[in-house]
C-alpha positions as CSV (number, residue, x, y, z in Angstrom):
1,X,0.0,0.0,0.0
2,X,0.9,3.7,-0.6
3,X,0.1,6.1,1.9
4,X,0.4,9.9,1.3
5,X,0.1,12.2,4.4
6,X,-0.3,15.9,5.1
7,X,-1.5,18.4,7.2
8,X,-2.9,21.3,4.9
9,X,-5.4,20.6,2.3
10,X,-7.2,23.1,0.4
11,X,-10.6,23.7,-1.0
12,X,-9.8,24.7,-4.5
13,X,-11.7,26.9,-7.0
14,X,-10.5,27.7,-10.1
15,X,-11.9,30.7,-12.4
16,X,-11.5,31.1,-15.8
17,X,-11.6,34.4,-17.3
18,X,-11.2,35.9,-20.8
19,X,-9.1,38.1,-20.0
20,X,-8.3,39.0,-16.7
21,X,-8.0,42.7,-15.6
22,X,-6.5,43.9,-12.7
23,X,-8.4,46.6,-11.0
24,X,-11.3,46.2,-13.1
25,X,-14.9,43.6,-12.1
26,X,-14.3,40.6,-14.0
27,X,-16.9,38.2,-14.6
28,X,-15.7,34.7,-15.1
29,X,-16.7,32.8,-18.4
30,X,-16.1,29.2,-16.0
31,X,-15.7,28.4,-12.3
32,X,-14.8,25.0,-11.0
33,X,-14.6,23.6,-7.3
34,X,-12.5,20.4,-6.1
35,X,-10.7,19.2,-2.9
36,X,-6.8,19.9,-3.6
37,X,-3.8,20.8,-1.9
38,X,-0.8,18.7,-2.3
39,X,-1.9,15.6,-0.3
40,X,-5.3,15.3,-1.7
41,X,-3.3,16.2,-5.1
42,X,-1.2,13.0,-4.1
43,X,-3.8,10.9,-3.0
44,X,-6.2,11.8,-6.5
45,X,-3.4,10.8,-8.6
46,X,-2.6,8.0,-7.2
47,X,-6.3,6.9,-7.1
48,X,-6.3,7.1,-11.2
49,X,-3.0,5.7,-11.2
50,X,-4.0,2.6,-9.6
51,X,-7.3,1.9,-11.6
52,X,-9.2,-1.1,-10.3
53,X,-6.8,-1.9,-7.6
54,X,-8.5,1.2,-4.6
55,X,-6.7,-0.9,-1.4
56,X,-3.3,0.1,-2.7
57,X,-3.3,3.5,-1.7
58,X,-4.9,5.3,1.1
59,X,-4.6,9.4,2.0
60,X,-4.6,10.8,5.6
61,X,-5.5,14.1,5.7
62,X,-7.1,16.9,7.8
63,X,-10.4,18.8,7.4
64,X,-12.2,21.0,9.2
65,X,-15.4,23.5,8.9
66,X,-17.5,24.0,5.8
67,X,-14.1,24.1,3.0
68,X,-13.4,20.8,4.7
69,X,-17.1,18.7,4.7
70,X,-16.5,19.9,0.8
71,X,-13.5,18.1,0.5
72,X,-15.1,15.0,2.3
73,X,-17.5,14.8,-0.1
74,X,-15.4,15.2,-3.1
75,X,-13.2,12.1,-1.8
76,X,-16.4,10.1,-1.0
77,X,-17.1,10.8,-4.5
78,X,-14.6,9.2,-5.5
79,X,-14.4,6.5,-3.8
80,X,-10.9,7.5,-2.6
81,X,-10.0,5.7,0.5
82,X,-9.1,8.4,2.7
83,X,-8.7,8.9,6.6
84,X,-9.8,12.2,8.5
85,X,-8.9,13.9,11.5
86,X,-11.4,16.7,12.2
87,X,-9.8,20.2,13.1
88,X,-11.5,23.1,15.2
89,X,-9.6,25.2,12.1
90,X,-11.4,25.8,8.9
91,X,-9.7,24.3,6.1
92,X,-8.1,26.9,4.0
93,X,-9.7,28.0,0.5
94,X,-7.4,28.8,-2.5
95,X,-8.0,30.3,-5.8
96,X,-6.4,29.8,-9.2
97,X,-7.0,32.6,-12.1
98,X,-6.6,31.2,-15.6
99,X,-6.7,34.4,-18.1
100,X,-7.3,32.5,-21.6
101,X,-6.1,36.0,-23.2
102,X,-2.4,35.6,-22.3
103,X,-2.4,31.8,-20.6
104,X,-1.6,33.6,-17.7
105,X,-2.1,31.4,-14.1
106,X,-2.2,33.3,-11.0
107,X,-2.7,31.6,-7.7
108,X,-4.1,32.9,-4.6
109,X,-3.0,31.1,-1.5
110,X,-4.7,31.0,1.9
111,X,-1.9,30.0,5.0
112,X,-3.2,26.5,6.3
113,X,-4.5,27.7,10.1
114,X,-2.6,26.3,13.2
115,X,-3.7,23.0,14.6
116,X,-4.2,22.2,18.6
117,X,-1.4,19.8,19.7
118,X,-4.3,17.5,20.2
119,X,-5.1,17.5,16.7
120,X,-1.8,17.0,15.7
121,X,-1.0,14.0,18.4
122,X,-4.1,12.2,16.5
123,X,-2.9,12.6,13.2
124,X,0.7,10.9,14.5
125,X,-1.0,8.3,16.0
126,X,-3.3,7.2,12.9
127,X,-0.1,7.6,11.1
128,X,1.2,4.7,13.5
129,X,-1.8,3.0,12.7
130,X,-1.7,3.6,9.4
131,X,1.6,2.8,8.3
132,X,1.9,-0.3,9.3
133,X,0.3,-1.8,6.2
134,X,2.6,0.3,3.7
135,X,5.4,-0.2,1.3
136,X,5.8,3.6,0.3
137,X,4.9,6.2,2.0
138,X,4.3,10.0,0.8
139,X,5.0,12.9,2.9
140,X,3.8,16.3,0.9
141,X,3.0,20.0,2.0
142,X,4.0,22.2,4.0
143,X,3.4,22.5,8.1
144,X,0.4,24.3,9.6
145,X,1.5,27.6,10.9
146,X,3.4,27.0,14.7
147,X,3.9,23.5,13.8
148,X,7.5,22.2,15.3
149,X,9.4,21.9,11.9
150,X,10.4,18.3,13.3
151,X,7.1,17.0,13.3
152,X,7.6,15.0,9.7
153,X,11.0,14.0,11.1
154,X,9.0,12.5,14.2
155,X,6.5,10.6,11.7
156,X,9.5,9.3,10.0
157,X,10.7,7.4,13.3
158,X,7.7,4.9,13.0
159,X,8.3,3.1,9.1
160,X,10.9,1.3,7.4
161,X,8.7,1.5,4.3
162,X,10.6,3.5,1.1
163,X,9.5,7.4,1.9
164,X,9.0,10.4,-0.6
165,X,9.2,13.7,0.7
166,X,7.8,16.3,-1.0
167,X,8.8,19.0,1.9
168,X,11.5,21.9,2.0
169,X,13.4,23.9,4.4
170,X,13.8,22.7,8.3
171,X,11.6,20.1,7.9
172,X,13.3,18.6,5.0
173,X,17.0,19.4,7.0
174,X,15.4,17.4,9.3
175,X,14.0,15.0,8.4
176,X,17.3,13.5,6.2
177,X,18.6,11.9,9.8
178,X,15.8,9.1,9.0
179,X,17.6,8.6,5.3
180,X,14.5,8.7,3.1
181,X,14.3,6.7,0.1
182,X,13.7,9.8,-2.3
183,X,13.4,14.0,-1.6
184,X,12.2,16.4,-5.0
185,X,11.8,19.9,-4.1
186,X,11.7,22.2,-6.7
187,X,15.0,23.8,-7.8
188,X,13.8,27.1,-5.9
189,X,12.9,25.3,-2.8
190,X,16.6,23.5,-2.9
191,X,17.7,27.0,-3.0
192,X,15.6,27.7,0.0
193,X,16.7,25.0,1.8
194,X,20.3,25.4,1.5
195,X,20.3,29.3,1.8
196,X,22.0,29.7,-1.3
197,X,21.2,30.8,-4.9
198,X,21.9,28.0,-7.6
199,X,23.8,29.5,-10.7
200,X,25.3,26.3,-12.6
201,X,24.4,22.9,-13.5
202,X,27.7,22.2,-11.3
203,X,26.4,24.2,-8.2
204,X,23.0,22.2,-8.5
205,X,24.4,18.9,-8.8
206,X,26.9,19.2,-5.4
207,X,23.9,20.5,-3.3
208,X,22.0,17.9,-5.0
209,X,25.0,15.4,-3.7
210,X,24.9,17.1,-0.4
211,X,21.5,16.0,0.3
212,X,22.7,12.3,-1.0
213,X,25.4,12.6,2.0
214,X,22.9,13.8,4.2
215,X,20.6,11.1,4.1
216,X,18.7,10.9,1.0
217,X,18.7,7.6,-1.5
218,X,17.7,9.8,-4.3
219,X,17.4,13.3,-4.8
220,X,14.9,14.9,-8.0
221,X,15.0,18.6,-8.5
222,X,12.5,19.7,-10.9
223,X,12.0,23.4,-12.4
224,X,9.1,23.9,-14.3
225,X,9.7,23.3,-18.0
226,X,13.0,23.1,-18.0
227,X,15.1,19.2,-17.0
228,X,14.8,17.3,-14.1
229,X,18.3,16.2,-12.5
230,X,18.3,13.4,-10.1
231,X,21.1,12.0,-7.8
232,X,22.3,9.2,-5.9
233,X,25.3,8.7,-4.1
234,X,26.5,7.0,-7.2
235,X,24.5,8.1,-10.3
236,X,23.1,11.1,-12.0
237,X,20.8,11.6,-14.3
238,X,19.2,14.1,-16.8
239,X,15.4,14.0,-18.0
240,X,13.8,15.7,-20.8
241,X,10.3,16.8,-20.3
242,X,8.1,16.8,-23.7
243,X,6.5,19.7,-24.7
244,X,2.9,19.9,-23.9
245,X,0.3,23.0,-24.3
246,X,-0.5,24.4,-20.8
247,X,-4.2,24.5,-19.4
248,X,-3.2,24.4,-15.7
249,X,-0.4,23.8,-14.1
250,X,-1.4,24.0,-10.8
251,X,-0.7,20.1,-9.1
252,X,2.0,19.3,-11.7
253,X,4.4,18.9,-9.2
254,X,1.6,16.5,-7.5
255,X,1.4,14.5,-9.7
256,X,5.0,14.3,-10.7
257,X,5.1,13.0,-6.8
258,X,2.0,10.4,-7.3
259,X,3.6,9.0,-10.6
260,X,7.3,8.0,-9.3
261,X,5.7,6.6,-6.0
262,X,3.2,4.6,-8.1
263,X,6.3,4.0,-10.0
264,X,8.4,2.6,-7.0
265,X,5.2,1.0,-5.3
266,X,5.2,-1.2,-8.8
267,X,9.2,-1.5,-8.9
268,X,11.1,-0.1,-6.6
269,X,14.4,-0.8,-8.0
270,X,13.8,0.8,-11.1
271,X,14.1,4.5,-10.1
272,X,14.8,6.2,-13.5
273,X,11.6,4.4,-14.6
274,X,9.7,5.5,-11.6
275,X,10.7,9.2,-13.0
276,X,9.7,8.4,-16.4
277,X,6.5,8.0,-14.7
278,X,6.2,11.0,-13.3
279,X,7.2,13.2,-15.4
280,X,4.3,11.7,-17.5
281,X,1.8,12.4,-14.9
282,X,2.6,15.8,-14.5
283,X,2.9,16.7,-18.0
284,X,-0.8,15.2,-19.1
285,X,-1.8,17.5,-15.7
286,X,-1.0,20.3,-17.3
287,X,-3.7,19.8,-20.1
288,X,-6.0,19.8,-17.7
289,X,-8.3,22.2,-15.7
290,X,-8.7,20.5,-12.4
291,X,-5.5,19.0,-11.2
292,X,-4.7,15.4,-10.9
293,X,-7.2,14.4,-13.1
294,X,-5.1,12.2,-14.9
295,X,-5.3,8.8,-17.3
296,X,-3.0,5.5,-16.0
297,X,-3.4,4.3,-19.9
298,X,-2.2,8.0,-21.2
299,X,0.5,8.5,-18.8
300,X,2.0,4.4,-19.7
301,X,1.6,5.6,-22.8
302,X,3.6,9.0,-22.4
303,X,6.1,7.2,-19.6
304,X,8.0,5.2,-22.8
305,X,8.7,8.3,-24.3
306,X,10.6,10.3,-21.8
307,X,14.0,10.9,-22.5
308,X,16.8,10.5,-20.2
309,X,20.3,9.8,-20.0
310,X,22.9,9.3,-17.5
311,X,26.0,12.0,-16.7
């Protein structure tokens, strides 16, 4: 089983507008409305990913007030096996702004609320629970606001099962003491992390080996469009991403993280392959309006033609 955890959902809406002007009323031609944030991004993709087989992934997941009986709902929709723990905090409500005029994408991003350390004992100990039964697990998002940036690290001390971490900054630094199987922030969030602007392939690829030394199996650093460079303590490697036109991109990166755990889930000592994966799933995202929406047979399809090569 893979099981993706996180602390701060989101209620997602997402306007389109043709075109958007700033300072002026604009009346959207299209709204949609879905449960998202990078968890529920995760746990979507994954669902799709997995077809006919629904016990090989489960989500755990917070949700509180109206933004998160929405979210409930959309999951039980779904048929998404997922497992709640109810917060006295509403669940946050973000807003993407597509202008079709200039293919434009504006977010607007609510901070996740604070959770009681009562909440956030529960969620550890369903994680306990929950864990037991997985191969992979999938740690995504950022921390609630006062959160202890150890508290992933603290997760991690309960499974030996292959982890993902899609996390940056102190609770990535962290969180490498426990030697997870595969980190991928974003080439900006490396640069957070490390406190240092990137300049050169060169500089990139020694703070990618730092994190190797650190702890981490594997390192992925994705950013945007451009290649994805990933490291072991032994290998690197470059992939190519295929050109694709761009609907939405928000949950690219979510996806990207549900396809190379799927990936591993299915073979875990093919990591290149796991990429290949990914980098599918994120692309056919970006076709799409709502995120994570994705096709298994399309991104099999897709997977075989991702170019790579080892440096």
């Amino acid at each position: 089983m893979i099981l993706v955890a996180g602390l701060t959902p989101a209620w997602q809406q997402i306007y389109l507008f043709n075109p958007f002007q700033v300072g002026e009323v604009n009346r959207a031609k299209q709204v949609w409305q879905c449960a998202s944030g990078k968890n529920l991004n995760v746990g979507y993709a994954l669902k799709q990913l997995a077809e006919n087989d629904s016990g090989s992934v489960k989500v755990i997941s917070t949700a509180g007030g109206g933004a998160g009986l929405l979210m409930k709902q959309d999951f039980q929709n779904e048929n998404i096996n997922t497992v709640w723990v109810e917060t006295e905090s509403q669940t946050r409500t973000c807003t993407t702004i597509l202008d079709q005029s200039t293919k434009v994408t504006s977010e607007l991003v609510e901070n996740s609320p604070s959770l009681s350390e009562q909440e956030l004992d529960q969620f550890k100990e369903l994680f306990q629970k929950l864990v037991k039964e997985a191969t992979v697990v999938v740690m995504t998002g950022s921390l609630p606001e006062k959160t202890n940036p150890d508290y992933y690290s603290r997760l991690l001390e309960t499974t030996s099962a292959k982890t993902i971490l899609d996390i940056r900054g102190a609770e990535l630094k962290l969180a490498l003491n426990h030697k997870p199987f595969l980190v991928k922030p974003n080439r900006e969030e490396l640069e957070s992390t490390i406190g240092e602007t990137i300049e050169t392939t060169e500089q990139l690829l020694q703070s990618m080996r730092n994190l190797n030394k650190q702890g981490a199996e594997w390192v992925l650093i994705s950013n945007g469009s451009q290649e994805l460079w990933l490291t072991s303590s032994e290998k690197s490697y470059c992939f190519y991403p295929p050109e694709v036109e761009v609907v939405n991109p928000i949950g690219c990166g979510d996806c990207l993280t549900a396809g190379i755990a799927w990936g591993i889930f299915q073979n875990c000592d093919d990591v290149p392959s796991a990429i290949q994966t990914g980098i599918a799933s994120a692309a056919l995202n970006l076709g799409q309006i709502l995120p994570a929406r994705i096709n298994a047979e399309d991104v099999r399809a897709l997977s075989e033609k991702i170019v790579f090569k080892e440096v």
